[in-house]
N, C-alpha and C positions, 0 to 999 in steps of 0.2 A: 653616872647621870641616870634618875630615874625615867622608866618608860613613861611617864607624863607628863616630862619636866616638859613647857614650852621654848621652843627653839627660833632665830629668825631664819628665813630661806629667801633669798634676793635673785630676782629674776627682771630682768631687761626688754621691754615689748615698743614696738612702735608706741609715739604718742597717743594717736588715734584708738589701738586698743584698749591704752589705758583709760580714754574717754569716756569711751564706750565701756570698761568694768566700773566705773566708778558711776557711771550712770546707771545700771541696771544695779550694783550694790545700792544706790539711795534707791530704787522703786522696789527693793526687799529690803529697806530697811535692815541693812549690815555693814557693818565699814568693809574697810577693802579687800582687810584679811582673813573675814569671815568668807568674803564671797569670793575670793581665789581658792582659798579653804577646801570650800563648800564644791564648787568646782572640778579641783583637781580629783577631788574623792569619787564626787559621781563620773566623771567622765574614765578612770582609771578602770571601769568595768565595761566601758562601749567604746573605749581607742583603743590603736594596737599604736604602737610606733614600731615601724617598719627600720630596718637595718638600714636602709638607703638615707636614714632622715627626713624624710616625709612623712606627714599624718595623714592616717586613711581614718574614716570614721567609721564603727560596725552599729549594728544595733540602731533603735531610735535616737534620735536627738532633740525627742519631746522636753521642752524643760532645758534644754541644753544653753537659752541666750536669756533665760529667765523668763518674767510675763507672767501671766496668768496660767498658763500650764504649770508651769514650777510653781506659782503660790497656790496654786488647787491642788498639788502634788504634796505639800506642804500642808496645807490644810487637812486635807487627807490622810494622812499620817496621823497628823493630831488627835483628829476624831476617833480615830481606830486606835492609838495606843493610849490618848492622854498626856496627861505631863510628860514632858520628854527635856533633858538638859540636854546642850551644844552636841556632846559628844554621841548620844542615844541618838538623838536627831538627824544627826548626818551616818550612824549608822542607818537607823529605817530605812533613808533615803536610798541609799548602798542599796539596801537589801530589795529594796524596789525594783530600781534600776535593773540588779542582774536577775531580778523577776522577771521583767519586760525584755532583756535581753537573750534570754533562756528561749522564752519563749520566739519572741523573733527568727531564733537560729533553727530553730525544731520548723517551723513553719517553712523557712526559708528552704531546710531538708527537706521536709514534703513536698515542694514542688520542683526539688531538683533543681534548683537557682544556687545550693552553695554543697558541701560536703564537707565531712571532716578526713582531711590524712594525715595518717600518722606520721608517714617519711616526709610529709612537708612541716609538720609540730604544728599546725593546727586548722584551720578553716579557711579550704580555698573556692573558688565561683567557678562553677560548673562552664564547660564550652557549650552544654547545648541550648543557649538561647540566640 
């Protein structure tokens, strides 16, 4: 199989979610499999999924439910790179996101709100707040 061949991936979400992706795909203008796509890519640099099965969320979540942040976010890209196909596109985007995540964490260490340890493998919240 080659590394570009397109694949399907079937995922099962309440009704109501699926509502609501199908709703925010039509206000960006992408069908359904763009915007789970599109989605699972950006958010794969600001989730962790924890061991236990529960999602914690790191980082911003600017752009995270679409809207105007993500289509300014979008636009933005544009201007700065220009033509961009599917796949270019949702990289920039990548590359944004763990731009803005980078930095959140770095900040977040300057005030001593998170840390990095090694013996825990990776970024835990300080007790002194």
């Amino acid at each position: 199989m080659a590394d570009d061949e397109r694949v399907a991936v079937k995922t099962y979400v309440p009704r109501y979610q699926k509502e609501l992706w199908e709703a925010q795909a039509e206000e960006l203008e992408m069908s359904q499999s763009e915007f789970v796509r599109t989605m699972v890519q950006a958010g794969r640099t600001s989730y962790e999924i924890p061991t236990d099965g529960t999602t914690e969320q790191g980082g911003s979540d600017a752009g995270a439910t679409g809207g105007d942040d993500f289509a300014d976010r979008i636009l933005e890209v544009l201007q700065r790179r220009g033509v961009l196909d599917w796949d270019d596109l949702v990289d920039a985007l990548v590359d944004d996101v763990e731009a803005d995540l980078d930095a959140e964490l770095q900040r977040l260490q300057d005030e001593n709100r998170i840390r990095y340890s090694g013996r825990d493998g990776g970024y835990v919240v300080t007790d002194d707040e």
